[in-house]
MARKOLBA-641417 format. One record per atom (N, C-alpha, C, O): atom name; x, y, z. Coordinates in Angstrom, 2 decimals. Layout:
+-------+---------+---------+---------+
: atomo :    east :   north :      up :
+-------+---------+---------+---------+
:    CA :       X :       Y :       Z :
...
+-------+---------+---------+---------+
//
This chain:
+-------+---------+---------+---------+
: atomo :    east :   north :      up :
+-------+---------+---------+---------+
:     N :    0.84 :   -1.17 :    0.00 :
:    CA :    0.00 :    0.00 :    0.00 :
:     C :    0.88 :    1.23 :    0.00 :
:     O :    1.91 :    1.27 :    0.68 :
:     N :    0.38 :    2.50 :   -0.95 :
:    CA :    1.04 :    3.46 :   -0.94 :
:     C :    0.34 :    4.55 :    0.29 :
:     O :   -0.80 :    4.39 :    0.72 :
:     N :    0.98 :    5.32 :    0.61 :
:    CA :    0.98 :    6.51 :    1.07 :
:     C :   -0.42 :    7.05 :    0.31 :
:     O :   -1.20 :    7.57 :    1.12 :
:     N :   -0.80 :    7.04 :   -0.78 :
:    CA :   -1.61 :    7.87 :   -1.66 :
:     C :   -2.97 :    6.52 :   -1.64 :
:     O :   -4.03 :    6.87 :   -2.14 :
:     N :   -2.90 :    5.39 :   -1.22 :
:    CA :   -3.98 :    4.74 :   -0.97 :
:     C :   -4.16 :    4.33 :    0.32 :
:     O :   -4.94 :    3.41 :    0.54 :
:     N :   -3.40 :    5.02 :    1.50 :
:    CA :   -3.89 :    5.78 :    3.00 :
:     C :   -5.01 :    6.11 :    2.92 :
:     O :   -6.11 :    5.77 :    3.36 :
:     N :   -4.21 :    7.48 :    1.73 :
:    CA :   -5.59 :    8.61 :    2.01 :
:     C :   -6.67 :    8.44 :    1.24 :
:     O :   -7.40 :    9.42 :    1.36 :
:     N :   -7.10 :    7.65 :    0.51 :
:    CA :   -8.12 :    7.40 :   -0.23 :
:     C :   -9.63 :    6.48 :    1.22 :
:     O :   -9.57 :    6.01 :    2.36 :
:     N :  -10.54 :    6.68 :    0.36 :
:    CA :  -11.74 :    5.81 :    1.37 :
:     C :  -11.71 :    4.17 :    1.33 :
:     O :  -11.92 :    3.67 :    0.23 :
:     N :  -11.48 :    3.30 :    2.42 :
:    CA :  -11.59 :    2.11 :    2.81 :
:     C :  -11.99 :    1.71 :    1.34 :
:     O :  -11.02 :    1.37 :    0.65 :
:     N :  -13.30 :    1.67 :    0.68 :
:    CA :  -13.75 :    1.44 :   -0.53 :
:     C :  -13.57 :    0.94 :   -1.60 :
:     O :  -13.94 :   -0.03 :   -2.26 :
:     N :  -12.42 :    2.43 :   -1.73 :
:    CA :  -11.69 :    2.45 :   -2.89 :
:     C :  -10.01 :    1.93 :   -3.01 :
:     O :   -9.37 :    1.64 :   -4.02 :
:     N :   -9.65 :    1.94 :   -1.72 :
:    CA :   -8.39 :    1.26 :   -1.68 :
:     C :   -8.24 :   -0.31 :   -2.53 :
:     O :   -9.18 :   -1.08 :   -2.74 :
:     N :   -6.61 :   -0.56 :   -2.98 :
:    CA :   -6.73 :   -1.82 :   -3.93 :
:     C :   -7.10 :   -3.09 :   -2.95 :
:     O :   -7.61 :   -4.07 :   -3.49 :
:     N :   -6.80 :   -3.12 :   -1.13 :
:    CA :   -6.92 :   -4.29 :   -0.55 :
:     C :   -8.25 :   -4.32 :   -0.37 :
:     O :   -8.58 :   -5.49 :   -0.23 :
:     N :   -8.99 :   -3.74 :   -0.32 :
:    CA :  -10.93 :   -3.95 :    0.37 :
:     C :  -11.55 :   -3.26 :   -0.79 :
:     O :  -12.76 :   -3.07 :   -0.76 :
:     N :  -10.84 :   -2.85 :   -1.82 :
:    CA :  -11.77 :   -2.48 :   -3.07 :
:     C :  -13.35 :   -3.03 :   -3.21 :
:     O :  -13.51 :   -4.16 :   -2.74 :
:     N :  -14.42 :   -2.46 :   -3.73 :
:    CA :  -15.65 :   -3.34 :   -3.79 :
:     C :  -15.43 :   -4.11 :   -5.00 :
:     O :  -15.11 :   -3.77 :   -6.14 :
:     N :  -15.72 :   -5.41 :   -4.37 :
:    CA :  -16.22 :   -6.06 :   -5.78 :
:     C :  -17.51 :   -6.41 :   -6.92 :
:     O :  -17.60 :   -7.24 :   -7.82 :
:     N :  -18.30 :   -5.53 :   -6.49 :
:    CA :  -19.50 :   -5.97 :   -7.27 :
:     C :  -20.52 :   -7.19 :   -6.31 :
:     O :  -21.05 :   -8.11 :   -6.93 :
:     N :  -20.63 :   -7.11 :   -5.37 :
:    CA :  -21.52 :   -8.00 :   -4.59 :
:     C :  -21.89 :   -7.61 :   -3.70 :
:     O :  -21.79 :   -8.41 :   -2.77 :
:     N :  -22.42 :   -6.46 :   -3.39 :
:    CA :  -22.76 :   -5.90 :   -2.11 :
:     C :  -23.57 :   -4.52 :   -2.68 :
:     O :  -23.53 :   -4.34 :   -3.89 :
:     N :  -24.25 :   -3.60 :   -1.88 :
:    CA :  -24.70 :   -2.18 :   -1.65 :
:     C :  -23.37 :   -1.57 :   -1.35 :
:     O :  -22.50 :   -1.59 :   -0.47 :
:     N :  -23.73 :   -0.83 :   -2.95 :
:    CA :  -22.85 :    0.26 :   -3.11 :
:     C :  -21.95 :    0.13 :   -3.92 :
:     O :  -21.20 :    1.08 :   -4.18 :
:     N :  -21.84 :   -0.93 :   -4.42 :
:    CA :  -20.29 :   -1.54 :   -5.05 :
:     C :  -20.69 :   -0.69 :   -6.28 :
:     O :  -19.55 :   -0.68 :   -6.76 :
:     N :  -21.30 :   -0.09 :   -7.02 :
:    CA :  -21.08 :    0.54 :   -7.98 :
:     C :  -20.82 :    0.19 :   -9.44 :
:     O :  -20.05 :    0.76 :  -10.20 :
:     N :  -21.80 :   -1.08 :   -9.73 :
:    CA :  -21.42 :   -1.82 :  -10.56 :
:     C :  -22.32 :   -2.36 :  -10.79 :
:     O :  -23.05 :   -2.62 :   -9.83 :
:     N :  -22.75 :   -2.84 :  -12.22 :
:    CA :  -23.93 :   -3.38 :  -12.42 :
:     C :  -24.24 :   -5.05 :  -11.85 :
:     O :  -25.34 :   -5.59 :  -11.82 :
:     N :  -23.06 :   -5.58 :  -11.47 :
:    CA :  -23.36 :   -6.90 :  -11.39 :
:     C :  -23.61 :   -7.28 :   -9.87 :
:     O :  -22.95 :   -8.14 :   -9.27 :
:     N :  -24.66 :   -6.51 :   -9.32 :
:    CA :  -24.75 :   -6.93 :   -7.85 :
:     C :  -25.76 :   -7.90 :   -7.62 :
:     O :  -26.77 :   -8.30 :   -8.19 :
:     N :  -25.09 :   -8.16 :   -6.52 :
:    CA :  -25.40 :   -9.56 :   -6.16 :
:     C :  -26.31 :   -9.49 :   -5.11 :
:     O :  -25.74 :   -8.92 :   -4.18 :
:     N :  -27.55 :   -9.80 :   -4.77 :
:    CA :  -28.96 :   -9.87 :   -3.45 :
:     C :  -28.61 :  -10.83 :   -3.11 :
:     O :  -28.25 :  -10.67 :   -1.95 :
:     N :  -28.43 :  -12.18 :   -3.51 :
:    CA :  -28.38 :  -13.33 :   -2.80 :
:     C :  -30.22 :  -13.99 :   -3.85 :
:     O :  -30.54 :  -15.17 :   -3.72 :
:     N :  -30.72 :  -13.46 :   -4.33 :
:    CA :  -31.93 :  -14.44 :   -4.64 :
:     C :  -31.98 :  -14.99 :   -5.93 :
:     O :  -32.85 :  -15.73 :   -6.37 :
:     N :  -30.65 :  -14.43 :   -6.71 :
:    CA :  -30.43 :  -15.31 :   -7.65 :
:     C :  -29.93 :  -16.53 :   -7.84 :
:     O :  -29.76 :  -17.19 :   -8.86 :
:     N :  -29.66 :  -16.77 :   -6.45 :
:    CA :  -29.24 :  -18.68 :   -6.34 :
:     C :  -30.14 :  -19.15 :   -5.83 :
:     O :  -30.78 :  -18.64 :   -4.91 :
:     N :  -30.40 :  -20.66 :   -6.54 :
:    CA :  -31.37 :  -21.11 :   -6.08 :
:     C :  -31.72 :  -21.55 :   -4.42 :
:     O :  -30.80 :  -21.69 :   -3.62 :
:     N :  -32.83 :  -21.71 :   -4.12 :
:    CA :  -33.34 :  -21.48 :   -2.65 :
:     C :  -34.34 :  -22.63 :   -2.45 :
:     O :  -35.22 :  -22.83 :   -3.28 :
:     N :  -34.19 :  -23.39 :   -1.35 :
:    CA :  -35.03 :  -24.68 :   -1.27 :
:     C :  -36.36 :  -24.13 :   -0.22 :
:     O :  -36.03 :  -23.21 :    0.54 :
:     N :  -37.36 :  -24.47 :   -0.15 :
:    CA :  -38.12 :  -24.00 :    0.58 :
:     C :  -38.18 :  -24.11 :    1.98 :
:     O :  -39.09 :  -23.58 :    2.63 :
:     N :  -37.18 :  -24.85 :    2.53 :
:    CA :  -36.78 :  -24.66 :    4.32 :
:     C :  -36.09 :  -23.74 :    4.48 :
:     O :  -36.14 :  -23.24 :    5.60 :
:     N :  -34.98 :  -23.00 :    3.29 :
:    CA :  -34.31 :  -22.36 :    3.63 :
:     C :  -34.82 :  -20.85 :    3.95 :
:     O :  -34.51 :  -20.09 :    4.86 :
:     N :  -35.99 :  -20.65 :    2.54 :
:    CA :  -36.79 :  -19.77 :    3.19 :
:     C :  -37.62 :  -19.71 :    4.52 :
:     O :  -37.95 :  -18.63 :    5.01 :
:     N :  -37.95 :  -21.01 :    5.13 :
:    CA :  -38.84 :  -20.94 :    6.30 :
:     C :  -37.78 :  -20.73 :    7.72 :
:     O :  -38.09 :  -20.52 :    8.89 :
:     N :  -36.57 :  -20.87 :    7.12 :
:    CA :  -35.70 :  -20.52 :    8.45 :
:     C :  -34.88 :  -19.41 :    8.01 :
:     O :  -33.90 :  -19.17 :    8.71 :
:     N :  -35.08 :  -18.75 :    7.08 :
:    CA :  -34.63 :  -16.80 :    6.75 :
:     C :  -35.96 :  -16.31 :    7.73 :
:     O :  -35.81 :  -15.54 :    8.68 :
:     N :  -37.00 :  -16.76 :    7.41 :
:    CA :  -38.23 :  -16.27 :    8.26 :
:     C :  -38.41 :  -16.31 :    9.65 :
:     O :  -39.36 :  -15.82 :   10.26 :
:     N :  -37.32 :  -17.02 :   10.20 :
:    CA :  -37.46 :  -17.46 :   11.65 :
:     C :  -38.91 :  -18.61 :   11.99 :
:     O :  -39.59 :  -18.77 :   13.00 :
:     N :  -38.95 :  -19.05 :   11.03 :
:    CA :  -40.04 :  -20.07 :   11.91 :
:     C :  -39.60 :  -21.39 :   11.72 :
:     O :  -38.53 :  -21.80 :   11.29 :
:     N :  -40.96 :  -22.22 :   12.25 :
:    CA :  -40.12 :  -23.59 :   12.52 :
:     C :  -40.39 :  -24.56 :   11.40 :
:     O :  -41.33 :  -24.12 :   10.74 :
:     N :  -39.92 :  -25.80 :   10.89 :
:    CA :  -39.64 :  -26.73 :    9.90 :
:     C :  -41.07 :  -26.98 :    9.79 :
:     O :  -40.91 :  -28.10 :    9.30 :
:     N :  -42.06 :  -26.89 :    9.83 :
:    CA :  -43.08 :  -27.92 :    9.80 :
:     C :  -43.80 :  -27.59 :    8.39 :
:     O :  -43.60 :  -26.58 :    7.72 :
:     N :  -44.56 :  -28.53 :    8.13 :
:    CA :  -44.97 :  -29.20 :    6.72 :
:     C :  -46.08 :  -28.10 :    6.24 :
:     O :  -46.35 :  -27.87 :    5.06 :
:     N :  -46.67 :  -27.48 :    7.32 :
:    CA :  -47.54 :  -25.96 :    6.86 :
:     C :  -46.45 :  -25.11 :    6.47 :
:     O :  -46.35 :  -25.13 :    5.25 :
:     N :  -45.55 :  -24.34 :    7.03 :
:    CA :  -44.41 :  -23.72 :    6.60 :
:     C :  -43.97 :  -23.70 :    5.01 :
:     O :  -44.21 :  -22.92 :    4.09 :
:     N :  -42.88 :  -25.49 :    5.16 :
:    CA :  -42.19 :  -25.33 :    4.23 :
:     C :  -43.50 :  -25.42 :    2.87 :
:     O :  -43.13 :  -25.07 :    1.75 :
:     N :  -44.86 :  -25.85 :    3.03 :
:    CA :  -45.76 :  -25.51 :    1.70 :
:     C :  -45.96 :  -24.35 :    1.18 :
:     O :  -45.97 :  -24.03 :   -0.01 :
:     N :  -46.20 :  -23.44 :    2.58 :
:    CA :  -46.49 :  -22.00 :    1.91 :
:     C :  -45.13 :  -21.40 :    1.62 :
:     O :  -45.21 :  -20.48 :    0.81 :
:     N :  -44.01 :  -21.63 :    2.02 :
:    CA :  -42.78 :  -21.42 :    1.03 :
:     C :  -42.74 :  -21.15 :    0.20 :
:     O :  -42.35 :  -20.17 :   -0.43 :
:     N :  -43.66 :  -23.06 :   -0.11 :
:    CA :  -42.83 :  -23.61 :   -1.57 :
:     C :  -43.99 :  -22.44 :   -2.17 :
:     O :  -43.49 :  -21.78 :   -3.08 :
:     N :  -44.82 :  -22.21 :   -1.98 :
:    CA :  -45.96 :  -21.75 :   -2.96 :
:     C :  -45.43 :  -20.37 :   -3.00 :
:     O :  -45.41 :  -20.07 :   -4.20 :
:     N :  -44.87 :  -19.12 :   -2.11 :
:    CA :  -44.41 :  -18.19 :   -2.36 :
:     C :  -43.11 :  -18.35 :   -3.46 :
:     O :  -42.98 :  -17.69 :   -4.49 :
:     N :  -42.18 :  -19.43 :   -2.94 :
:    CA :  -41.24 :  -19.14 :   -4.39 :
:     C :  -41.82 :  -19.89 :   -5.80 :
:     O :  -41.41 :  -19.51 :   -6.90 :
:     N :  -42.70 :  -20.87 :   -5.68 :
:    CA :  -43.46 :  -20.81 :   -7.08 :
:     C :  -43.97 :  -19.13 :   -7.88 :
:     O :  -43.66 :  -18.60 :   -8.95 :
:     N :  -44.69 :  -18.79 :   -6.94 :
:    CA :  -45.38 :  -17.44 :   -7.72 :
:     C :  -44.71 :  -16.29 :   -8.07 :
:     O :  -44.78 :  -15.52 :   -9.03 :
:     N :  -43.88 :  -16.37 :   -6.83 :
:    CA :  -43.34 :  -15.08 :   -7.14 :
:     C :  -41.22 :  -15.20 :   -6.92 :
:     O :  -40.38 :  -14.31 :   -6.93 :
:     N :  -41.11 :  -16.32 :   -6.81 :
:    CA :  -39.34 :  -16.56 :   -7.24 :
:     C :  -38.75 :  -15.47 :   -6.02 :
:     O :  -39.14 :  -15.10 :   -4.92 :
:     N :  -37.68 :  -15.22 :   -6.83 :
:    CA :  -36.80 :  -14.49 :   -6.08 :
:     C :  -36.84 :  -13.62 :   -4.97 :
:     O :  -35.98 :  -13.45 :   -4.10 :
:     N :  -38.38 :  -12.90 :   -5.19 :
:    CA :  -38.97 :  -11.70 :   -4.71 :
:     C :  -39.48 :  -12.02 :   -2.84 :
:     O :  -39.53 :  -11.26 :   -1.87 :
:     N :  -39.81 :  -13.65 :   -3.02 :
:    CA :  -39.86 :  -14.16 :   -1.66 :
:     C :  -38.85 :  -13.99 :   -0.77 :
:     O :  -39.05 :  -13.51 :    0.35 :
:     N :  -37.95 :  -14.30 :   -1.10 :
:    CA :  -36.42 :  -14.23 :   -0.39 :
:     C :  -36.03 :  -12.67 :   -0.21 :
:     O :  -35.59 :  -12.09 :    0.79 :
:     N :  -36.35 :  -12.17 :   -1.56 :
:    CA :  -35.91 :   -9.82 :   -1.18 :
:     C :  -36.79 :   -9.78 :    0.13 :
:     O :  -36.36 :   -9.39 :    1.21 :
:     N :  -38.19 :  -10.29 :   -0.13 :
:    CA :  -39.21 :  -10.08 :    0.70 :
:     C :  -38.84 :   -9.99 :    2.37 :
:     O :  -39.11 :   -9.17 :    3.24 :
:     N :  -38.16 :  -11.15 :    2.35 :
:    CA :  -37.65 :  -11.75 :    3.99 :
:     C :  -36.55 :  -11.37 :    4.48 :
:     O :  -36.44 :  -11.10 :    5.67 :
:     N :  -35.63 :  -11.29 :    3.67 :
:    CA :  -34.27 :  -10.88 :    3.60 :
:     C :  -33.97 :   -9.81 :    2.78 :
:     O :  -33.29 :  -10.12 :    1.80 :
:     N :  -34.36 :   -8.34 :    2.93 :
:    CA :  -34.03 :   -7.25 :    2.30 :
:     C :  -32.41 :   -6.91 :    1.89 :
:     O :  -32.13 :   -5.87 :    1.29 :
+-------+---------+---------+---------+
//
């Protein structure tokens, strides 16, 4: 590290530079997390509730209808 990437912001420095996967990175290729696929327990325990067979159905039926948007939904 130089002297001249001291003074620059955490951010933008070359060791913690953003890479494109986070808020803020400044880049079109960001990453939410709901573009990988998602099994329907995994949503019922982002939600905090418990395993049971009412649960993981209405899951499954939220990521049928509406995909990805279940998971933004729970996990902003």
């Amino acid at each position: 590290m130089t002297d001249r990437d001291r003074k620059r912001p955490l951010e933008e420095r070359p060791e913690t530079g953003a890479t494109g996967t986070g808020t803020g990175a400044g880049r079109t290729n960001i990453r939410t997390g709901a573009e990988q696929p998602w099994e329907p327990e995994d949503l019922v325990m982002a939600r905090g509730q418990d395993l049971t067979a009412e649960n993981v159905e209405r899951a499954q039926r939220d990521l049928d209808e509406i995909g990805g948007a279940a998971i933004e939904k729970t996990v902003p």
